[in-house]
PLY file of the C-alpha trace (Angstrom):
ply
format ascii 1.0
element vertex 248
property float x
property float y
property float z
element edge 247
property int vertex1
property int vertex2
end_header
96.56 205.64 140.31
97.22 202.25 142.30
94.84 199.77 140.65
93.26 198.97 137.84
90.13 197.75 136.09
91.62 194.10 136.69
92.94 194.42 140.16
91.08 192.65 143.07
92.12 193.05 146.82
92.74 189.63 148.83
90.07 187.13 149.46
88.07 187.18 152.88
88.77 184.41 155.21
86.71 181.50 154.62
82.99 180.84 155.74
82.08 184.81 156.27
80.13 187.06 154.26
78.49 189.97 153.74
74.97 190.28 154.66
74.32 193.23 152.23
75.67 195.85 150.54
75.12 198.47 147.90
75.56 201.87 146.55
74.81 205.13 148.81
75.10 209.15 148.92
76.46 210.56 152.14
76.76 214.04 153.03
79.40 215.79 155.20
79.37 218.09 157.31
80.48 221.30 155.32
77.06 219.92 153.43
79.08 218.14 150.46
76.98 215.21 149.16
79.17 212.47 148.05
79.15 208.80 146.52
79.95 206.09 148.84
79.51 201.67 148.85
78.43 200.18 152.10
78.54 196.60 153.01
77.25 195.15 156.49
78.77 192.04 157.69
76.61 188.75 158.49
78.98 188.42 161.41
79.75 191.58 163.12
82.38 191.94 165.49
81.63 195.75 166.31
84.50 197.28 164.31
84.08 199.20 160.93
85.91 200.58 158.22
86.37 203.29 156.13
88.29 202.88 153.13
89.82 205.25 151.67
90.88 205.08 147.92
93.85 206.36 146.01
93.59 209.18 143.12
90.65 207.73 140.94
88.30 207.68 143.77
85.39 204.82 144.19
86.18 202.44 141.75
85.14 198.46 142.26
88.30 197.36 143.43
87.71 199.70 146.61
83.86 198.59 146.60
85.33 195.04 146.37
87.31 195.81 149.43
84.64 196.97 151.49
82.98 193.57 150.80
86.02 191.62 151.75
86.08 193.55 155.01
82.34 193.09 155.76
82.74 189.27 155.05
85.51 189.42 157.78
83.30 190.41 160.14
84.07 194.38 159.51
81.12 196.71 158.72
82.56 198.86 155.77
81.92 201.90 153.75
84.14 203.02 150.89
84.51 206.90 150.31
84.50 208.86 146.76
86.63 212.29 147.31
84.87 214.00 144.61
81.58 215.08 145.45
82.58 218.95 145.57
84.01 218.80 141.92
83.35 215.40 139.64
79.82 215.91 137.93
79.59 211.92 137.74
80.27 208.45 139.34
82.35 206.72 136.76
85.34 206.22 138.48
87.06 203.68 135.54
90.33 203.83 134.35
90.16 206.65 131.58
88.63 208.78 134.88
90.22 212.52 134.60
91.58 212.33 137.84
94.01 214.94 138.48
92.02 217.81 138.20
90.10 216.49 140.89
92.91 215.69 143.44
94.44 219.30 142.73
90.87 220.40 143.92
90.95 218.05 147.07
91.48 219.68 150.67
92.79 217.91 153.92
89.54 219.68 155.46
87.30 218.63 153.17
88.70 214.66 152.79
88.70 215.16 156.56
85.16 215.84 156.57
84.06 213.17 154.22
86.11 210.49 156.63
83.31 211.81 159.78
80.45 211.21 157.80
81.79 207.66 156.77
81.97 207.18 160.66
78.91 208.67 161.23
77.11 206.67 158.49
79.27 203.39 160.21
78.14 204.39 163.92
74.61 204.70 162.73
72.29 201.90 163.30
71.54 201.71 159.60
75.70 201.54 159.09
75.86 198.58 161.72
76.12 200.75 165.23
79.55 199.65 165.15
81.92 200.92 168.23
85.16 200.68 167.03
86.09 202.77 163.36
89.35 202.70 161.60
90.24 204.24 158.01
92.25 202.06 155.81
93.97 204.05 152.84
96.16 203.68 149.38
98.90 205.76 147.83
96.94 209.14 148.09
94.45 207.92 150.46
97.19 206.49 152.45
98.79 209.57 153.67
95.12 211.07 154.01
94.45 207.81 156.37
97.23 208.25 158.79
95.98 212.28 159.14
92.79 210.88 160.19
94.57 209.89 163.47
94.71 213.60 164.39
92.02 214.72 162.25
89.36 212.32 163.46
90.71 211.46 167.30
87.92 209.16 167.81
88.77 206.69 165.03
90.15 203.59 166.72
93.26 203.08 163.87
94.34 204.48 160.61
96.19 202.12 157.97
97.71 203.18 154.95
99.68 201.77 152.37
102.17 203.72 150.06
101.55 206.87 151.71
104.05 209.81 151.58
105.22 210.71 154.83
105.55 214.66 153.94
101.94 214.61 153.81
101.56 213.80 157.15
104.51 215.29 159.18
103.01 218.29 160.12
100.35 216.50 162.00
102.16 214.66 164.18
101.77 216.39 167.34
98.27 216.07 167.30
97.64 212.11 166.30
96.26 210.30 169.16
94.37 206.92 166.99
97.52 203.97 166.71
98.89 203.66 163.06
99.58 200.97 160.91
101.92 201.53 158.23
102.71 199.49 155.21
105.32 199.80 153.45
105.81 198.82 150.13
110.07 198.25 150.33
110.10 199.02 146.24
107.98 201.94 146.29
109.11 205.84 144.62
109.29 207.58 148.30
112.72 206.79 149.82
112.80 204.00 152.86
115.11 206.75 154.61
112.09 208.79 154.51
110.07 205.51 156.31
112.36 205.55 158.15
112.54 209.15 159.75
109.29 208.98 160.03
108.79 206.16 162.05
111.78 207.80 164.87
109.31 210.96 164.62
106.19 208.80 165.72
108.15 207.19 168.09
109.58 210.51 169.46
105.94 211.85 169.78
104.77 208.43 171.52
102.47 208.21 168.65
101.13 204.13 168.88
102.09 202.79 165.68
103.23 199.73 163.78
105.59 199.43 160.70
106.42 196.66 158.65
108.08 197.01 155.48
107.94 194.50 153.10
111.08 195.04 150.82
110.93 193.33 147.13
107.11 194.30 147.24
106.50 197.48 144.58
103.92 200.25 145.15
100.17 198.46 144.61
101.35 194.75 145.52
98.04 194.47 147.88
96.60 192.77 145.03
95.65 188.80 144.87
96.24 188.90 141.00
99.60 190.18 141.56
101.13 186.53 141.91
105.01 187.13 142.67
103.94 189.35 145.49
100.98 186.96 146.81
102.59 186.26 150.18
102.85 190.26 151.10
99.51 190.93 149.53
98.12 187.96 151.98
100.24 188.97 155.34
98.87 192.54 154.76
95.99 191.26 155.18
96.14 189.79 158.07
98.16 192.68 159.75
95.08 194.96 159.28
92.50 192.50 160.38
94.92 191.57 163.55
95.37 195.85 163.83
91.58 195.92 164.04
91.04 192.78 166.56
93.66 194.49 169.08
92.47 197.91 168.46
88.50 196.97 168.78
86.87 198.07 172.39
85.46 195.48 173.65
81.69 194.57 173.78
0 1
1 2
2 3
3 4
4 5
5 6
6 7
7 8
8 9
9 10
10 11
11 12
12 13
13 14
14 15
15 16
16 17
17 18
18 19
19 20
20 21
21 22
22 23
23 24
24 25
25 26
26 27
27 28
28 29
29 30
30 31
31 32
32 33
33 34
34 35
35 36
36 37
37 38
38 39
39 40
40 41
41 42
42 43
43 44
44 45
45 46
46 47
47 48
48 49
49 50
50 51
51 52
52 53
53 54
54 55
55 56
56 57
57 58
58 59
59 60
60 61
61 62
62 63
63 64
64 65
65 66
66 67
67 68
68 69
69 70
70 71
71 72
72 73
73 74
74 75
75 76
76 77
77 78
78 79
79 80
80 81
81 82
82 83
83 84
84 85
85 86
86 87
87 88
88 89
89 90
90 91
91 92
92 93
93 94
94 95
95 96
96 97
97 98
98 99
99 100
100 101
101 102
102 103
103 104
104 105
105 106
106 107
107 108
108 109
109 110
110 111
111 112
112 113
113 114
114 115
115 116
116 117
117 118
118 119
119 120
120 121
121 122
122 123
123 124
124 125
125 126
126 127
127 128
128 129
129 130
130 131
131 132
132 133
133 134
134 135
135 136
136 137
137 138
138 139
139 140
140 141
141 142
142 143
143 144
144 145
145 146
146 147
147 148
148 149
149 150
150 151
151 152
152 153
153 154
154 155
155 156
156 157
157 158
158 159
159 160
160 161
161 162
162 163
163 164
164 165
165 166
166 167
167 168
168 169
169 170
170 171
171 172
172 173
173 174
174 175
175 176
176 177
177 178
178 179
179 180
180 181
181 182
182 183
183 184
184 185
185 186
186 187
187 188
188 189
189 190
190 191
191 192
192 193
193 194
194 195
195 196
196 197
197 198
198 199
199 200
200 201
201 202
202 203
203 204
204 205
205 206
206 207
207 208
208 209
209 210
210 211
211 212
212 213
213 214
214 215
215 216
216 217
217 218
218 219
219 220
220 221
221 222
222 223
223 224
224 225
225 226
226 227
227 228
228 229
229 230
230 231
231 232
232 233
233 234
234 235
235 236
236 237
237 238
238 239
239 240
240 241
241 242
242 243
243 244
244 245
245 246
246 247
């Protein structure tokens, strides 16, 4: 898992907020019935966001996120991936999450990410125009297959992803990609590397930055020898949204 009980993502840029947010169930379209945290921005700017979390599923520092988004002006709803298999919510650290990964198909993640747009495109989810996914470790890979998966999502970002998870589907990604890239991570930067020629030899939009002392998880403001990269991350994805958001 990326984060725990103590991690919180980076703060949202002064003077917004969210104008409300909660708890919710959303269902998919294969019929799964899943848990998911909405919150709607006081300011909206017509984008939205799904976030999409790593192994342990919806746990506050992903609900957190989804705040910090909607504060930024970005409706947000944050996905659980367990809804077919987990028999509860609680999604803290001693969660038994492996089981439920192992159980976990591309389709069926896939399927969860529409509804999260649907719910986001909905007038009750903020009738947003533009959505983008936003992903970590697991969920990162899973976030950058959206782009192919999802065509109508406006951007996928994912941090720590592995590109094997993803290489199949590049012939068929059409949403631009953001990729960061954690420079002390476990996946090899050759392998960033490669992939980044491959999107480029498929003219799949993307952007890559890698940020090279930073270790896997760094996109976290109580991680204070990596605050700089947790901050500029930050503002890559809300710039990534800005550019990629159609206009009014």
């Amino acid at each position: 898992m990326c984060y725990t009980d103590e991690a919180r993502p980076p703060l949202p840029p002064v003077g917004g907020a969210a104008s409300d947010s909660g708890d919710l169930r959303l269902k998919a379209r294969d019929g799964n019935q899943f848990d998911a945290f909405f919150a709607r921005a006081e300011r909206p700017t017509g984008a939205g966001m799904v976030v999409m979390p790593d192994v342990r599923g919806l746990h506050n520092f992903y609900k957190e996120l989804a705040a910090n988004f909607a504060a930024a002006g970005i409706d947000a709803v944050a996905i659980d991936y367990f809804g077919r298999t987990a028999q509860d919510s609680a999604r803290s650290e001693d969660f038994d999450w492996k089981p439920h990964v192992e159980q976990t198909t591309p389709e069926g993640i896939a399927a969860d990410v529409a509804a999260g747009e649907a719910y986001l495109r909905s007038q009750e989810g903020g009738g947003v125009r533009s959505v983008f996914t936003v992903g970590f470790c697991f969920g990162g890979a899973q976030s950058w297959r959206q782009s192919a998966a999802n065509p109508d999502l406006a951007g996928c970002v994912g941090f720590y992803g592995v590109p094997a998870r993803v290489r199949d589907l590049i012939p068929e990604m059409k949403a631009p990609l953001l990729l960061l890239i954690a420079g002390d991570d476990f996946t090899p930067q050759e392998e960033f590397q490669r992939f980044d020629q491959e999107l480029s030899a498929a003219r799949v939009p993307h952007k890559m930055h890698v940020y090279p002392d930073a270790p896997h998880s760094f996109f976290d403001r109580t991680f204070a020898e990596h605050r700089r990269a947790c901050e500029d991350a930050w503002k890559r994805i809300l710039d990534f949204v800005k550019e990629n958001t159609a206009a009014g």
